[in-house]
KOLGU-4560 file (N, C-alpha, C; in nm, 3 decimals, padded with zeros to 5 digits):
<recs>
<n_xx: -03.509 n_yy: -04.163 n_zz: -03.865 ca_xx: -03.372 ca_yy: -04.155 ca_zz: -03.813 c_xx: -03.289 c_yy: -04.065 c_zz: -03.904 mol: A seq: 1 type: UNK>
<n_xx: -03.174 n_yy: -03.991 n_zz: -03.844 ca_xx: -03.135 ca_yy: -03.903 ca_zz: -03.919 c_xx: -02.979 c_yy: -03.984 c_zz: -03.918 mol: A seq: 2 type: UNK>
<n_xx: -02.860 n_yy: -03.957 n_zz: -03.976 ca_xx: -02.763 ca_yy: -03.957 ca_zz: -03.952 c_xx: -02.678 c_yy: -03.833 c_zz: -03.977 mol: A seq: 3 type: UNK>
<n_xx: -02.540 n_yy: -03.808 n_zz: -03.876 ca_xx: -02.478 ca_yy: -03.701 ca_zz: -03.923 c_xx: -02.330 c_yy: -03.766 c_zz: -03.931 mol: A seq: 4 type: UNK>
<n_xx: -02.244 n_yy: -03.739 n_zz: -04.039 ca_xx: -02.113 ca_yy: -03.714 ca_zz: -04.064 c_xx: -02.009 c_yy: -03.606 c_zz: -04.058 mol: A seq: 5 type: UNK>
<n_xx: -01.935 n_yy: -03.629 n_zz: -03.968 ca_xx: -01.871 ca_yy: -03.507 ca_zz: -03.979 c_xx: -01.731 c_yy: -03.483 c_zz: -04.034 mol: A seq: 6 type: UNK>
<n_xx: -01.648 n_yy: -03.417 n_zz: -04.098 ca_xx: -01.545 ca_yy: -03.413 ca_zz: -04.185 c_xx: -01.451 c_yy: -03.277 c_zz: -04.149 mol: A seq: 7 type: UNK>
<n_xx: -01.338 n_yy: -03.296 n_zz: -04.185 ca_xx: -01.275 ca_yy: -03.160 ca_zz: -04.165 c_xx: -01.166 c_yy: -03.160 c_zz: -04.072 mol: A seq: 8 type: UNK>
<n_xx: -01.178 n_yy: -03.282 n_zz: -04.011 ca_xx: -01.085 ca_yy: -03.232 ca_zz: -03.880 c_xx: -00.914 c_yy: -03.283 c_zz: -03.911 mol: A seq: 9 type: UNK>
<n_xx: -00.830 n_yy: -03.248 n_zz: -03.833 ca_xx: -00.691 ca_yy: -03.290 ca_zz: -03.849 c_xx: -00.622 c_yy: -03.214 c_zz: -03.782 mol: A seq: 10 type: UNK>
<n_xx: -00.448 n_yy: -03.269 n_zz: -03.812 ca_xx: -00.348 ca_yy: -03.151 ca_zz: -03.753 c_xx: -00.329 c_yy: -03.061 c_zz: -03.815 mol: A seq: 11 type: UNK>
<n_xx: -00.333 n_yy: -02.913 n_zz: -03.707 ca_xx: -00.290 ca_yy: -02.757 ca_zz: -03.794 c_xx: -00.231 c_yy: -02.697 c_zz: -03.643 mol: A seq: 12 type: UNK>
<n_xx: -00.153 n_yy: -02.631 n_zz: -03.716 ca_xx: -00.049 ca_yy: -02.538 ca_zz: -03.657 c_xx: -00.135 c_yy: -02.423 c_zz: -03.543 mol: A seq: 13 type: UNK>
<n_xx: -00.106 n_yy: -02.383 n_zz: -03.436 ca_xx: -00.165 ca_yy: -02.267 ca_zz: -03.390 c_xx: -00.127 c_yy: -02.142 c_zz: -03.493 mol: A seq: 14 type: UNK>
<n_xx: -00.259 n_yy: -02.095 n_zz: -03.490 ca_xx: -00.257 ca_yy: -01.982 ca_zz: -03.546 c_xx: -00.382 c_yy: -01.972 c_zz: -03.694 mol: A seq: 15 type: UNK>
<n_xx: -00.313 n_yy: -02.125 n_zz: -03.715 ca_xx: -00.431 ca_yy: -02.161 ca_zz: -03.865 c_xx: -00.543 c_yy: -02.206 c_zz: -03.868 mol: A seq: 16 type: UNK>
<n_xx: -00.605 n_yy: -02.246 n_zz: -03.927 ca_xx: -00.751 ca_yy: -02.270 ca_zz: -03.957 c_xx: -00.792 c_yy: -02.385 c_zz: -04.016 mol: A seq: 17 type: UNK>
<n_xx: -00.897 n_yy: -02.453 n_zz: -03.980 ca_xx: -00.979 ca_yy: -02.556 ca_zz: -03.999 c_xx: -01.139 c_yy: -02.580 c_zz: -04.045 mol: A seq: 18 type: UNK>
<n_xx: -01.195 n_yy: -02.565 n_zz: -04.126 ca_xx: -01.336 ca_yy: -02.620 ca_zz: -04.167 c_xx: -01.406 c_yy: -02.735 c_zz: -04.168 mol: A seq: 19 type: UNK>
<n_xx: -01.453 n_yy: -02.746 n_zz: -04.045 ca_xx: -01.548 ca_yy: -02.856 ca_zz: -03.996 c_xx: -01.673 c_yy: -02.905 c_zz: -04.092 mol: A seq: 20 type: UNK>
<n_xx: -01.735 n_yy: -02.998 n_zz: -04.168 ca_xx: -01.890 ca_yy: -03.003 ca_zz: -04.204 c_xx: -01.914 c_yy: -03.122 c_zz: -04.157 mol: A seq: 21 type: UNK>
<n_xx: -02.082 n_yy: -03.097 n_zz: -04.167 ca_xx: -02.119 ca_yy: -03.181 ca_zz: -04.097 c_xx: -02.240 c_yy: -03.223 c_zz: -04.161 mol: A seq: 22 type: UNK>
<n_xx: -02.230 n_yy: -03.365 n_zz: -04.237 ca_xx: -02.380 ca_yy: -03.363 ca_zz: -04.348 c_xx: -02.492 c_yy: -03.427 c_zz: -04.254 mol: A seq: 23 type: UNK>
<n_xx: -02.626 n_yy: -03.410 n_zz: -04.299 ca_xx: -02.750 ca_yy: -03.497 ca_zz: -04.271 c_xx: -02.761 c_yy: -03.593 c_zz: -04.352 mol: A seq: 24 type: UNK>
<n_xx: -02.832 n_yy: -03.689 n_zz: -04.301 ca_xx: -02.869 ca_yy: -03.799 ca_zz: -04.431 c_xx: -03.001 c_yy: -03.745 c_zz: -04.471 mol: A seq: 25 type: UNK>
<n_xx: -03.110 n_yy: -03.660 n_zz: -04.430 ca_xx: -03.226 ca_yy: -03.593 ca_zz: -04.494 c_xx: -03.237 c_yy: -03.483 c_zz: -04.402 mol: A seq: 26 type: UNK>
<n_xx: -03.363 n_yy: -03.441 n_zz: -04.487 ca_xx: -03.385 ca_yy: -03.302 ca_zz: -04.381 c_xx: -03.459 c_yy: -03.321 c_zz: -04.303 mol: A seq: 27 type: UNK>
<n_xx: -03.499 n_yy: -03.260 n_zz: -04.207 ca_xx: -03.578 ca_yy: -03.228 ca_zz: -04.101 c_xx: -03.634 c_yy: -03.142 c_zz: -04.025 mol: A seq: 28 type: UNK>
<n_xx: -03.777 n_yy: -03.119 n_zz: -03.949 ca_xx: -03.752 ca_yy: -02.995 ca_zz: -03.911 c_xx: -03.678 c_yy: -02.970 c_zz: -03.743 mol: A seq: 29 type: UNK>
<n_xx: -03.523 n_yy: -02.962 n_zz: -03.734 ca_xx: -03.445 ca_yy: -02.909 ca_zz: -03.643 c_xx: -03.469 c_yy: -02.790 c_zz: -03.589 mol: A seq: 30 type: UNK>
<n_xx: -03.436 n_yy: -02.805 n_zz: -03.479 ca_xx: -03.495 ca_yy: -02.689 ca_zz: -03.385 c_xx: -03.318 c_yy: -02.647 c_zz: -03.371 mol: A seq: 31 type: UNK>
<n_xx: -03.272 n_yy: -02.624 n_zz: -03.305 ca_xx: -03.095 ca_yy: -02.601 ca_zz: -03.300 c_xx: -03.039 c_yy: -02.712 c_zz: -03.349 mol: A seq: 32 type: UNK>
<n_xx: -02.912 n_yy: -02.689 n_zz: -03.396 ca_xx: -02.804 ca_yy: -02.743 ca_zz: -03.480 c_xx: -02.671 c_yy: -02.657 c_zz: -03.377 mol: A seq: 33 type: UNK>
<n_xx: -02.583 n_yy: -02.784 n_zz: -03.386 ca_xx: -02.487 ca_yy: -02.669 ca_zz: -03.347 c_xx: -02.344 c_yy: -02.812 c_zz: -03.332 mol: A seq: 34 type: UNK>
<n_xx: -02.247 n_yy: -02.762 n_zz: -03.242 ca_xx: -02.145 ca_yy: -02.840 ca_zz: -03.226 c_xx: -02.077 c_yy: -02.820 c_zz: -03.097 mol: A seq: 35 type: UNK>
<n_xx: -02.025 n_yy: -02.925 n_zz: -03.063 ca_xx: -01.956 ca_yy: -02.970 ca_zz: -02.917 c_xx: -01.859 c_yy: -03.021 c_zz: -02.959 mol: A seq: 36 type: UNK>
<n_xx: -01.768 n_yy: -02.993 n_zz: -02.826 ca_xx: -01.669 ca_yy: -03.046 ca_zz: -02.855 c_xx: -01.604 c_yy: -03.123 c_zz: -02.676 mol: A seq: 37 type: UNK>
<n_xx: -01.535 n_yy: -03.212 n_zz: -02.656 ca_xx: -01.472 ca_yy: -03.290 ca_zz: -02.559 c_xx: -01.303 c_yy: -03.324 c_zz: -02.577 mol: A seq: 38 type: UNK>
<n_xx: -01.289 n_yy: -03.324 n_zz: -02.455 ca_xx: -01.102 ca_yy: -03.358 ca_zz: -02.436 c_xx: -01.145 c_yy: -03.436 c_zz: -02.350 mol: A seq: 39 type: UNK>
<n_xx: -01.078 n_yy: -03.575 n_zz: -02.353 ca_xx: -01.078 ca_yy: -03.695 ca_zz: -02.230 c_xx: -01.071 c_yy: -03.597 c_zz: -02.130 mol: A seq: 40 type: UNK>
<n_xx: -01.144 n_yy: -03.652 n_zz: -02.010 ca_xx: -01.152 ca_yy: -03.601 ca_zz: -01.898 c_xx: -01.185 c_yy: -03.475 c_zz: -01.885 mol: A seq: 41 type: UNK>
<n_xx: -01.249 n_yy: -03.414 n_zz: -01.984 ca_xx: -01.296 ca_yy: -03.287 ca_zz: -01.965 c_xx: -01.451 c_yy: -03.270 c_zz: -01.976 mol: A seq: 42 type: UNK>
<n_xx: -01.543 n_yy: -03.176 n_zz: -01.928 ca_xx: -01.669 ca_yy: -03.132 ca_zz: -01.955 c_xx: -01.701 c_yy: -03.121 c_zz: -02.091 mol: A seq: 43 type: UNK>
<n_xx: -01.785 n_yy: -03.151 n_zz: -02.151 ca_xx: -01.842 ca_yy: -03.183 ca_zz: -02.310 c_xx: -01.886 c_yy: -03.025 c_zz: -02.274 mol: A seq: 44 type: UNK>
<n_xx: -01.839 n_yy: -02.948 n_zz: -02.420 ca_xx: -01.850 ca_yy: -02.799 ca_zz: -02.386 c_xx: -01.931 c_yy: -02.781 c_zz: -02.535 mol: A seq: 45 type: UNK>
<n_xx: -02.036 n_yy: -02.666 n_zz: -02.533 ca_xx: -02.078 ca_yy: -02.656 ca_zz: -02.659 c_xx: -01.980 c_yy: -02.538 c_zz: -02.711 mol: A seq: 46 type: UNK>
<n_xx: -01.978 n_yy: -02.520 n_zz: -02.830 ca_xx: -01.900 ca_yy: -02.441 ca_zz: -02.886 c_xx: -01.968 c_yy: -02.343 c_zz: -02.986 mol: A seq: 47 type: UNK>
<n_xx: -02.050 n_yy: -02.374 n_zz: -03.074 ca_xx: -02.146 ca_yy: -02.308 ca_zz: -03.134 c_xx: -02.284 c_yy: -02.369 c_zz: -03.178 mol: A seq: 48 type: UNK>
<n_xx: -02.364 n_yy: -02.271 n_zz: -03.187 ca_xx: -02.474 ca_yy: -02.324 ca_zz: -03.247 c_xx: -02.597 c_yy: -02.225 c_zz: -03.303 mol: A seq: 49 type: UNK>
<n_xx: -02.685 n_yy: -02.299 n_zz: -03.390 ca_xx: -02.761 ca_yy: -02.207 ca_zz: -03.468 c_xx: -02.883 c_yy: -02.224 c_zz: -03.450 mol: A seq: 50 type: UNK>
<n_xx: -02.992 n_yy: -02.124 n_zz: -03.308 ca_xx: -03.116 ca_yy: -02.130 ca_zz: -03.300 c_xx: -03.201 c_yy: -02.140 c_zz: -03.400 mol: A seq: 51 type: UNK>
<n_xx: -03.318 n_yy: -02.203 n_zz: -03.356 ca_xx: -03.431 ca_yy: -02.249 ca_zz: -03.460 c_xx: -03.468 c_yy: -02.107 c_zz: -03.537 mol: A seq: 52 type: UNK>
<n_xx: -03.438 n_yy: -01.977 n_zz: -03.490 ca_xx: -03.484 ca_yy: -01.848 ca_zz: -03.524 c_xx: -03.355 c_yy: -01.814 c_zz: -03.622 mol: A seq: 53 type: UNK>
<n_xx: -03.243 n_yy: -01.890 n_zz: -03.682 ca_xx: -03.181 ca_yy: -01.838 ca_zz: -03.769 c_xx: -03.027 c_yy: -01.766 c_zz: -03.643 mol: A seq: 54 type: UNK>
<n_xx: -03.059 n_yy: -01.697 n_zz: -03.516 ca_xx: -02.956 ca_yy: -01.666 ca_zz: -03.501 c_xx: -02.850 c_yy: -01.762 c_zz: -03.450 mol: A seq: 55 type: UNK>
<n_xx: -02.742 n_yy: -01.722 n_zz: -03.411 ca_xx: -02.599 ca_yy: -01.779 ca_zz: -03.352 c_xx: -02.510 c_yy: -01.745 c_zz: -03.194 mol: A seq: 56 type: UNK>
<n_xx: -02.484 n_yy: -01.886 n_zz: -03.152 ca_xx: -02.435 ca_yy: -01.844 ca_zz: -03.002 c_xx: -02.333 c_yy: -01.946 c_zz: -02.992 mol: A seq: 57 type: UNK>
<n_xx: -02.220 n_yy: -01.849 n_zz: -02.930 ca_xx: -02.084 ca_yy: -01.922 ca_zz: -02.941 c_xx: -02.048 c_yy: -01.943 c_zz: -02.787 mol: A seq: 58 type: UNK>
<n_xx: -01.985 n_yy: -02.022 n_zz: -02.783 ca_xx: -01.840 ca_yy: -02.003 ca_zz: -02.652 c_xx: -01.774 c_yy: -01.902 c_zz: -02.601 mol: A seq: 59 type: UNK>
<n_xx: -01.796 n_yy: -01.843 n_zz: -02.530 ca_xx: -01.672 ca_yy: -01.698 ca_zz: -02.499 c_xx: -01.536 c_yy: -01.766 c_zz: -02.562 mol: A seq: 60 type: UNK>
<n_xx: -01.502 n_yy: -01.909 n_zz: -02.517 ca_xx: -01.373 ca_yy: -01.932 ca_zz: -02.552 c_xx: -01.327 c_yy: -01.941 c_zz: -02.686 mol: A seq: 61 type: UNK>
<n_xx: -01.427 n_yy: -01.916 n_zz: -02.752 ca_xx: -01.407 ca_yy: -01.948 ca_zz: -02.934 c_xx: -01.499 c_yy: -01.783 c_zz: -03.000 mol: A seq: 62 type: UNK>
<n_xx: -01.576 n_yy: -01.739 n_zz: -02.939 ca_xx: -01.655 ca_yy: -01.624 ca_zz: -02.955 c_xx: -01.527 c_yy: -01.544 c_zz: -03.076 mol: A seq: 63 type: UNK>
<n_xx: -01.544 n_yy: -01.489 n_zz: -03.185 ca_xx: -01.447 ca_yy: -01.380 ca_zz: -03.258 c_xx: -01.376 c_yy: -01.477 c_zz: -03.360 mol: A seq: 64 type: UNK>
<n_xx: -01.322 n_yy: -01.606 n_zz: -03.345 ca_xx: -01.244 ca_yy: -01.726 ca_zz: -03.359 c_xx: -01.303 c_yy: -01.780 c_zz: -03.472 mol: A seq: 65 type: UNK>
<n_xx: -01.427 n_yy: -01.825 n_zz: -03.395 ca_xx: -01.527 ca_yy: -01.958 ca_zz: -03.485 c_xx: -01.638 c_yy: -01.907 c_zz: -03.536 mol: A seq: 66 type: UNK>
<n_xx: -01.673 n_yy: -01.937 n_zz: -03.696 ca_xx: -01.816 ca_yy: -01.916 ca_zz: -03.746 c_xx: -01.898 c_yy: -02.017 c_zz: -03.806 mol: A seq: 67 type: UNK>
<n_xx: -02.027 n_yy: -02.009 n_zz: -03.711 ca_xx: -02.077 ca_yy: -02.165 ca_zz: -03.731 c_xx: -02.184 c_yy: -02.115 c_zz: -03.875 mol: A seq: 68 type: UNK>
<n_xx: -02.222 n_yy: -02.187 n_zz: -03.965 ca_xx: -02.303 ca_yy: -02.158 ca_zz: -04.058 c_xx: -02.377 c_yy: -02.334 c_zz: -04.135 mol: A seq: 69 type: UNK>
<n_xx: -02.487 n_yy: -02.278 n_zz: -04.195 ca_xx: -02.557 ca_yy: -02.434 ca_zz: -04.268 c_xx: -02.550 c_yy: -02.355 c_zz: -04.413 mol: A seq: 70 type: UNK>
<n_xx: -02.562 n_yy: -02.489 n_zz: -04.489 ca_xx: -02.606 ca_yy: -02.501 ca_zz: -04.619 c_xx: -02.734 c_yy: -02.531 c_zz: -04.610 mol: A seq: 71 type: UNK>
<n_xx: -02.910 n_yy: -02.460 n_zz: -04.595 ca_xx: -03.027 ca_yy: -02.591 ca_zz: -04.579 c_xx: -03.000 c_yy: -02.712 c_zz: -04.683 mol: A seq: 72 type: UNK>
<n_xx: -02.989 n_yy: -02.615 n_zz: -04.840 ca_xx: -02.996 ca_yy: -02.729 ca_zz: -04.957 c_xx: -02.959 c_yy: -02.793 c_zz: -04.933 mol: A seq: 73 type: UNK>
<n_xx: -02.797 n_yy: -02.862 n_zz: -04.895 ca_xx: -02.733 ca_yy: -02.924 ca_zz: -04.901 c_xx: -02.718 c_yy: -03.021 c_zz: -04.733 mol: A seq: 74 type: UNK>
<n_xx: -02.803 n_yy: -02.964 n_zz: -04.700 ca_xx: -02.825 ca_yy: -03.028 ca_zz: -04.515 c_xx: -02.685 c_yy: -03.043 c_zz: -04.472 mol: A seq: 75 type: UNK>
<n_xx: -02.615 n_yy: -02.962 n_zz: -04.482 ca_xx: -02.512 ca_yy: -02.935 ca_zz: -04.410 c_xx: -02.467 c_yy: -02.810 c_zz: -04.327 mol: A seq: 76 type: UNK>
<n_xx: -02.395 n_yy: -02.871 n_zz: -04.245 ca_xx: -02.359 ca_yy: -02.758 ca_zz: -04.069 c_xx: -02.178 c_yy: -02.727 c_zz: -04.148 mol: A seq: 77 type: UNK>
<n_xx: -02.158 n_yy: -02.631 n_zz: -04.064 ca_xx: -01.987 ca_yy: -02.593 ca_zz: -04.124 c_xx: -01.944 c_yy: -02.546 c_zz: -03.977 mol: A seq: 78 type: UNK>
<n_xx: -01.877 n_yy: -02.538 n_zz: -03.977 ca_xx: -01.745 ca_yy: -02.449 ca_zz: -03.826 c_xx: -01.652 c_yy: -02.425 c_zz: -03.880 mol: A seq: 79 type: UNK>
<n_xx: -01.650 n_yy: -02.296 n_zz: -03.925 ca_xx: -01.519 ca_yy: -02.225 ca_zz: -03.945 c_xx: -01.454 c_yy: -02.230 c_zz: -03.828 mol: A seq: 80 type: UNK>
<n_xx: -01.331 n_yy: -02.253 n_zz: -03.807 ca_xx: -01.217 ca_yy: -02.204 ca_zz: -03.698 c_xx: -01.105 c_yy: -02.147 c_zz: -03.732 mol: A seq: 81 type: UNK>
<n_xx: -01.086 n_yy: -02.001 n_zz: -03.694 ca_xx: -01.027 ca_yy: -01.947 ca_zz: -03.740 c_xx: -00.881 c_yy: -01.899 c_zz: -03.611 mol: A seq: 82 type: UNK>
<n_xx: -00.773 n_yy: -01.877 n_zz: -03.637 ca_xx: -00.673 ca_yy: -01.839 ca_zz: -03.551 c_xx: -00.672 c_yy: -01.963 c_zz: -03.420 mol: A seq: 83 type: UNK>
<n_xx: -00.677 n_yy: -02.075 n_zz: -03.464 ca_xx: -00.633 ca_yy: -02.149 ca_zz: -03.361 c_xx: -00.558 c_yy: -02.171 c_zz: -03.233 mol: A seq: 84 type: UNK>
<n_xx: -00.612 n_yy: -02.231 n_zz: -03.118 ca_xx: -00.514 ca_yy: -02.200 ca_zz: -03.054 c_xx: -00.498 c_yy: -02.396 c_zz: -02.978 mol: A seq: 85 type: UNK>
<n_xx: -00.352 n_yy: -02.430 n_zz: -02.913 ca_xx: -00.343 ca_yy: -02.547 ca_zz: -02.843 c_xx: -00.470 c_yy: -02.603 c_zz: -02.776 mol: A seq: 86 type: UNK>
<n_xx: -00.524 n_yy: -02.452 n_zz: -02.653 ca_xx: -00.640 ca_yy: -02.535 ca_zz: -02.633 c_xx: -00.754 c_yy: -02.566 c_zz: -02.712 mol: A seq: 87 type: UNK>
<n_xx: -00.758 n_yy: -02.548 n_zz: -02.815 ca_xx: -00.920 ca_yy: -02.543 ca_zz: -02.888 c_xx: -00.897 c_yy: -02.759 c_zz: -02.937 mol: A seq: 88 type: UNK>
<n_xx: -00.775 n_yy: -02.873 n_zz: -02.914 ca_xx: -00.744 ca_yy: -02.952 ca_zz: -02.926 c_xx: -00.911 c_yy: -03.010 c_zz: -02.875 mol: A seq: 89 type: UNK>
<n_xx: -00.955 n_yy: -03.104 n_zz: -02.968 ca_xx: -01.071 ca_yy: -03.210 ca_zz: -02.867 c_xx: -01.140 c_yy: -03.250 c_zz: -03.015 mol: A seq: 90 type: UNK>
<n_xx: -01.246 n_yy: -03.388 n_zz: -03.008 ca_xx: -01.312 ca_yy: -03.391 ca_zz: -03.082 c_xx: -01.446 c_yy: -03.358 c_zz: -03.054 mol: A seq: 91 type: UNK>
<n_xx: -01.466 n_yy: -03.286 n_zz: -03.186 ca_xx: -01.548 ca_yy: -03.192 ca_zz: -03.254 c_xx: -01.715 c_yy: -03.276 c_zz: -03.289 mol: A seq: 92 type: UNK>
<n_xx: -01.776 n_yy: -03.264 n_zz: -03.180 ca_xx: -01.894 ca_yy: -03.315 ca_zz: -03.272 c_xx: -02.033 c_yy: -03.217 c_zz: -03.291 mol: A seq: 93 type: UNK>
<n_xx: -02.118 n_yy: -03.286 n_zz: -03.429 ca_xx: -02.236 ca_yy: -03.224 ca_zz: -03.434 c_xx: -02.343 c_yy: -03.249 c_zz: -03.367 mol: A seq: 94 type: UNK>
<n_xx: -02.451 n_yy: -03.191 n_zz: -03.370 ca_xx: -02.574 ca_yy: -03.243 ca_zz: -03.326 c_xx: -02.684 c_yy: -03.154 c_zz: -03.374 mol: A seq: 95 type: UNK>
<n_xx: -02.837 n_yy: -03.222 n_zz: -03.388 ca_xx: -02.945 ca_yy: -03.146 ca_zz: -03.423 c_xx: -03.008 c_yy: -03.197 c_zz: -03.417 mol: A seq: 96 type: UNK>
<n_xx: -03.137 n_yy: -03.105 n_zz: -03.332 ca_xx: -03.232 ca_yy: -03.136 ca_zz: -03.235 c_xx: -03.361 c_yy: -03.123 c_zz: -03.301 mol: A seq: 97 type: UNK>
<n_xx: -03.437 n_yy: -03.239 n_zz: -03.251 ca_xx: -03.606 ca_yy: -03.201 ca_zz: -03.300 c_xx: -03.657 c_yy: -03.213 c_zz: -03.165 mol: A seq: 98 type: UNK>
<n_xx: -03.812 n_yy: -03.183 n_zz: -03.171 ca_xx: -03.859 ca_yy: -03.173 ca_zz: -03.087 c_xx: -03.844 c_yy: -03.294 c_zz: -03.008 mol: A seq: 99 type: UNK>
<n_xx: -03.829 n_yy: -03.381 n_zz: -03.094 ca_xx: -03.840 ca_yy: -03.547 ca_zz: -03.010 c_xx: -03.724 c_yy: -03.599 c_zz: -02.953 mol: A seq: 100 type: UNK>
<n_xx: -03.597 n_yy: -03.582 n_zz: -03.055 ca_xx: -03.501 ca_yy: -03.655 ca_zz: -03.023 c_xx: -03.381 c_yy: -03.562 c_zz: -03.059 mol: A seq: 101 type: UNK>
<n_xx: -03.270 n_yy: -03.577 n_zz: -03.034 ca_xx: -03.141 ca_yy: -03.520 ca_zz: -03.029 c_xx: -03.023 c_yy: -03.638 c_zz: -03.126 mol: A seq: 102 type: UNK>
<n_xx: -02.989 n_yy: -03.595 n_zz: -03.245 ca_xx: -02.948 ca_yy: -03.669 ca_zz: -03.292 c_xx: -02.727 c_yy: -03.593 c_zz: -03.294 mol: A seq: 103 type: UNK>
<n_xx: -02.659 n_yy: -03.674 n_zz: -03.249 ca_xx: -02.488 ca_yy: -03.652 ca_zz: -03.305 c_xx: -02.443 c_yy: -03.765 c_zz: -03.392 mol: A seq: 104 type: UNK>
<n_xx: -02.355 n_yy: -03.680 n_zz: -03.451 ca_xx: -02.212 ca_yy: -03.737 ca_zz: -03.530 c_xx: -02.146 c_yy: -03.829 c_zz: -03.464 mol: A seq: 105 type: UNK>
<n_xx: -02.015 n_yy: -03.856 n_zz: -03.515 ca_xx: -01.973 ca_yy: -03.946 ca_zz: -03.484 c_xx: -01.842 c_yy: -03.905 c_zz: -03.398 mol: A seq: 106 type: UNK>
<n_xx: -01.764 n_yy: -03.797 n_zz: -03.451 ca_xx: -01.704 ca_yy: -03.688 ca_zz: -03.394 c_xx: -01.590 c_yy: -03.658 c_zz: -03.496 mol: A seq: 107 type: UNK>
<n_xx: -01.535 n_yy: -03.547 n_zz: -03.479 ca_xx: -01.389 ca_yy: -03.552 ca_zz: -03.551 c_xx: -01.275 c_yy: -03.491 c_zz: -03.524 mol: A seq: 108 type: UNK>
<n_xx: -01.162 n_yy: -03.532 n_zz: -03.488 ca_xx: -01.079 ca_yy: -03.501 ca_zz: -03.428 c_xx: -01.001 c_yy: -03.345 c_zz: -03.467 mol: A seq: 109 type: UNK>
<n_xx: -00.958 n_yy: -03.266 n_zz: -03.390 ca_xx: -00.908 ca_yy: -03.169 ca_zz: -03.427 c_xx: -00.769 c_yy: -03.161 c_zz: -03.335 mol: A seq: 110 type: UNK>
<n_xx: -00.690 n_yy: -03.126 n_zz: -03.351 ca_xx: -00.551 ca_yy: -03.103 ca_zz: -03.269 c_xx: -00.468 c_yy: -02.993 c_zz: -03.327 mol: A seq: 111 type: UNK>
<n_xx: -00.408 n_yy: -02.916 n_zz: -03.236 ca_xx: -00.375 ca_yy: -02.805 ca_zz: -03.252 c_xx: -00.234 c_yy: -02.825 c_zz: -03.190 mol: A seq: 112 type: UNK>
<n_xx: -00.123 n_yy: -02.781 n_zz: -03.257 ca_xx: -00.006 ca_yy: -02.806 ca_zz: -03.237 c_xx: 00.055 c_yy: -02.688 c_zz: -03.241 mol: A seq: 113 type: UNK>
<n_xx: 00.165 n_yy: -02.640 n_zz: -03.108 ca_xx: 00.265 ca_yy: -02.521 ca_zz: -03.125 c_xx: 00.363 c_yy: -02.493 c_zz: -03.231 mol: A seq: 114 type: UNK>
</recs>
């Protein structure tokens, strides 16, 4: 069993920036890593994530915005968010996949205020 924590989130102003992480409790071998995010009543949308091959695939709606990156050593995921905007508001969660099972966080809130 893996666990993930995720940290970082809170209120910031549009325009500013936020750093998401997201620890493992061990390593594993993960096939994608990446992060989602949800607003009550909305579609659970992925937002970024980091193929088993090292590269990265974002959201058009966050694409330029957000940079997703890991620590391996440290078994940690990050989400830069950069230039915020009202809608990017929802909590933020992780996830990372093995062949077997699909493990998330717990989530963490982000809100974006005018």
């Amino acid at each position: 069993q893996v666990q993930l924590v995720e940290s970082g989130g809170g209120l910031v102003q549009a325009g500013g920036s936020l750093r998401l992480s997201c620890v493992a409790s061990r390593s594993a071998n993960f096939n994608n890593v990446g992060w989602y995010r949800q607003t009550p009543g909305q579609k659970r949308e992925e937002v970024a994530l980091i193929l088993s091959g090292g590269g990265t695939s974002y959201s058009g709606s966050v694409n330029g915005r957000f940079s997703i990156s890991r620590d391996i050593v440290k078994n940690t995921l990050f989400l830069q968010m950069n230039k915020l905007k009202v809608e990017d508001t929802a909590t933020y969660f992780c996830y990372a996949r093995t062949d077997f099972e699909t493990y998330w966080g717990q989530g963490t809130q982000v809100t974006v205020v005018s």
